[in-house]
C-alpha positions as CSV (number, residue, x, y, z in Angstrom):
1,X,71.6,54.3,112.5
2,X,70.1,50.9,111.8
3,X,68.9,50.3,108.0
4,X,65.9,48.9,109.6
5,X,65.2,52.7,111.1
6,X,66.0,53.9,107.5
7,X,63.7,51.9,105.4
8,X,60.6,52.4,108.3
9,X,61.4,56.1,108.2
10,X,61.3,56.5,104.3
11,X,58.2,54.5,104.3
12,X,56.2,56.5,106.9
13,X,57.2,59.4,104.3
14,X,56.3,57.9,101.1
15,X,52.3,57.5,102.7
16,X,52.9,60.6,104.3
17,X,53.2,62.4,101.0
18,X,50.9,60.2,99.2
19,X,47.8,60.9,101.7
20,X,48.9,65.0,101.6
21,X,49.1,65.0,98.1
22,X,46.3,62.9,97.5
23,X,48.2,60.8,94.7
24,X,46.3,58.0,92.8
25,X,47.7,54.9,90.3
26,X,49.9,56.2,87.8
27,X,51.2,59.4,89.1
28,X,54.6,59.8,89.3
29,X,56.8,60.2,92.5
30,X,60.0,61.9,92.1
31,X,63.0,60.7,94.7
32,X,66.3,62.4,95.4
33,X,68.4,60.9,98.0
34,X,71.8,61.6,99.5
35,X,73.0,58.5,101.4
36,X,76.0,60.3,102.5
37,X,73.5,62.9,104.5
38,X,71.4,60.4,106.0
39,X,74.7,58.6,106.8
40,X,75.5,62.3,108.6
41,X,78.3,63.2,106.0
42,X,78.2,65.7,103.6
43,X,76.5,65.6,100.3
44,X,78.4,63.3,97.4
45,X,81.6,62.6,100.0
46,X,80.4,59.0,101.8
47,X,77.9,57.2,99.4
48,X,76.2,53.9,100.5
49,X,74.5,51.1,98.9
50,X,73.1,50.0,101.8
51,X,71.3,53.1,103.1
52,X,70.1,53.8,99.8
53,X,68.5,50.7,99.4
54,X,67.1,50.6,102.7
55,X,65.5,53.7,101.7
56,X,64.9,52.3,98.6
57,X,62.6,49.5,99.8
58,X,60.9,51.5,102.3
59,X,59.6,54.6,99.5
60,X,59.4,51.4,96.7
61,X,57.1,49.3,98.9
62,X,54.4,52.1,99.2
63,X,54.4,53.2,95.6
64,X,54.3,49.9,94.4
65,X,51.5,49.0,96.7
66,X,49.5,52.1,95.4
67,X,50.3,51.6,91.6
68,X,52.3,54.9,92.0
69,X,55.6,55.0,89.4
70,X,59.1,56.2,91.0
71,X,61.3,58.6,89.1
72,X,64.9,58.4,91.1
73,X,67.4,61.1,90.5
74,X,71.1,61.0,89.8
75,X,72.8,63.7,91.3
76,X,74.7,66.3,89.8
77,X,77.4,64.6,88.3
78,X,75.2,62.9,86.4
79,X,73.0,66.4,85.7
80,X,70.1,65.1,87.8
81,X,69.2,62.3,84.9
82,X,66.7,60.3,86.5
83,X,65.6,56.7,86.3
84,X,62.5,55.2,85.7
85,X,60.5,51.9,84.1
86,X,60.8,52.2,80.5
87,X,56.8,52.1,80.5
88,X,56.7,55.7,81.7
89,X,59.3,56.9,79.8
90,X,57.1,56.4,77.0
91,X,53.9,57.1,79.0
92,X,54.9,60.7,79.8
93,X,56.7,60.8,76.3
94,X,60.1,61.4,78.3
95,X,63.7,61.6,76.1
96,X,66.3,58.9,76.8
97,X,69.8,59.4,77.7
98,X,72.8,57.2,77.5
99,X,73.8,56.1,81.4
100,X,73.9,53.8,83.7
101,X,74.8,55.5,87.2
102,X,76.9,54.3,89.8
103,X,77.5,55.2,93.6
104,X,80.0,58.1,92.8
105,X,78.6,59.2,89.2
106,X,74.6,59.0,90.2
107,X,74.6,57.8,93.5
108,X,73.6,55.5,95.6
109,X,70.0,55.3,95.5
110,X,69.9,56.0,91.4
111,X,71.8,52.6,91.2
112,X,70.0,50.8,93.3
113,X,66.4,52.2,91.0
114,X,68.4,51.1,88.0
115,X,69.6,47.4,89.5
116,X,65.5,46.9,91.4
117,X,63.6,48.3,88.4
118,X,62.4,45.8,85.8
119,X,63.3,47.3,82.6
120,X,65.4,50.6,83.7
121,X,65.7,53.4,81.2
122,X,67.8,57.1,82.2
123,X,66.1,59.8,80.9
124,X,67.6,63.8,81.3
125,X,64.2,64.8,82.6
126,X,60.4,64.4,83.8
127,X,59.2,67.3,81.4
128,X,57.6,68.3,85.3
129,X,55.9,65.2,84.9
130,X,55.9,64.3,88.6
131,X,52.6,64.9,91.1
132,X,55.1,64.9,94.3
133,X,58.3,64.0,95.4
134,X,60.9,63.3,98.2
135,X,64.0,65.4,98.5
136,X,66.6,63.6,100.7
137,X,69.5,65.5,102.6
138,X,69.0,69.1,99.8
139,X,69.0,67.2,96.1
140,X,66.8,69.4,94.6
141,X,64.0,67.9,93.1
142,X,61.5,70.4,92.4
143,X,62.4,70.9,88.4
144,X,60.7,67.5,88.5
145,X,57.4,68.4,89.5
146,X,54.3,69.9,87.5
147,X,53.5,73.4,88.5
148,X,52.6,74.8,90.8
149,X,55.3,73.4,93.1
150,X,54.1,73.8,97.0
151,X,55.9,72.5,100.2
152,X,54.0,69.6,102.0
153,X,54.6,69.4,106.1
154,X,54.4,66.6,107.1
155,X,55.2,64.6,110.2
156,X,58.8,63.1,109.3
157,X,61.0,65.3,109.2
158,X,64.2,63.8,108.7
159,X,65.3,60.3,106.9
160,X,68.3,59.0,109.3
161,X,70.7,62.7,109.5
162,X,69.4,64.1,106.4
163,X,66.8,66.8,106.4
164,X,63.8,65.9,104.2
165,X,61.8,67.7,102.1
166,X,58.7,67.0,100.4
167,X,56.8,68.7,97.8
168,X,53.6,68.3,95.7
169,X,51.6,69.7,92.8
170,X,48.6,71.9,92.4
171,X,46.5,72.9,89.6
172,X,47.6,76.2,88.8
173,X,44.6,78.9,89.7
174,X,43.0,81.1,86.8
175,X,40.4,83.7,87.1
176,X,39.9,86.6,88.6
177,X,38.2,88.1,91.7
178,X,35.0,86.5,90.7
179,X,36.5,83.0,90.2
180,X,35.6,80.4,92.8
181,X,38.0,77.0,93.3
182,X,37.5,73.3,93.8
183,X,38.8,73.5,97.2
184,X,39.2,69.4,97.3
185,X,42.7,70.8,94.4
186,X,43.9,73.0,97.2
């Protein structure tokens, strides 16, 4: 698969989600990606530098045009840390951890947040800080997320050979049989 497939592909999902889940500046956008299952290998047994930054630049390029932040999981070796700019680590109040990840202890597309982002921090978890989010070839991102957690369908289906996932937020309902809801939160 050419990286220039990859990075169109993740990019056409990033404004995907953000239009479904009807994200504005300064939510955050969780990412977990799995080079090796784009690639068509198994989880954790072929990572890549290059697909993940391809993929990388394609999610990147949107939230950065829309002034949304990008939370990018490790994976489980490095118990799902994440990385993000050290501005929302102290936006969303979020505890910092001691790591810097690699291609086989993080992965792939965790390195290449923590080599792109301006002043990188790991931290050992979003609190369910994030709005929505991107789960790349079965990481498991939806921890990450504010409840309530709801699937989002949307027109890409898969990133390169990896399945992809995508979830978003919704205000959790309260009331009774009398209570009516802002449908525009649905």
């Amino acid at each position: 698969m050419e990286l220039s497939h990859i990075r169109e592909q993740a990019a056409q999902a990033a404004q995907q989600v953000c239009d479904a889940a009807k994200l504005h500046a300064g939510d955050l956008f969780v990412v977990g990606c799995s080079s090796s299952e784009i690639s068509g290998e198994k989880i954790g047994t072929h990572s890549s530098v290059e697909v993940a930054e391809a993929v990388f630049d394609g999610i990147y390029s949107v939230l950065c045009e829309r002034k949304i932040d990008l939370a990018a999981q490790c994976c489980e070796h490095l118990n799902r840390a994440l990385i993000v700019e050290r501005t929302v680590c102290s936006r969303f109040m979020l505890d910092e951890v001691n790591v810097v990840p690699q291609p086989k202890a993080g992965g792939s597309f965790a390195t290449t947040a923590y080599k792109r982002f301006a002043d990188p921090v790991a931290v050992d978890s979003l609190k369910q800080s994030a709005s929505a989010g991107m789960d790349i070839g079965g990481t498991l991102i939806g921890m990450h997320i504010k409840p309530v957690v709801v699937p989002l369908r949307i027109e890409t289906k898969q990133i390169g050979s990896a399945i992809l996932l995508c979830a978003r937020r919704r205000p959790k309902f309260v009331g009774g049989s009398r209570a009516v809801y802002n449908e525009k939160l649905l």
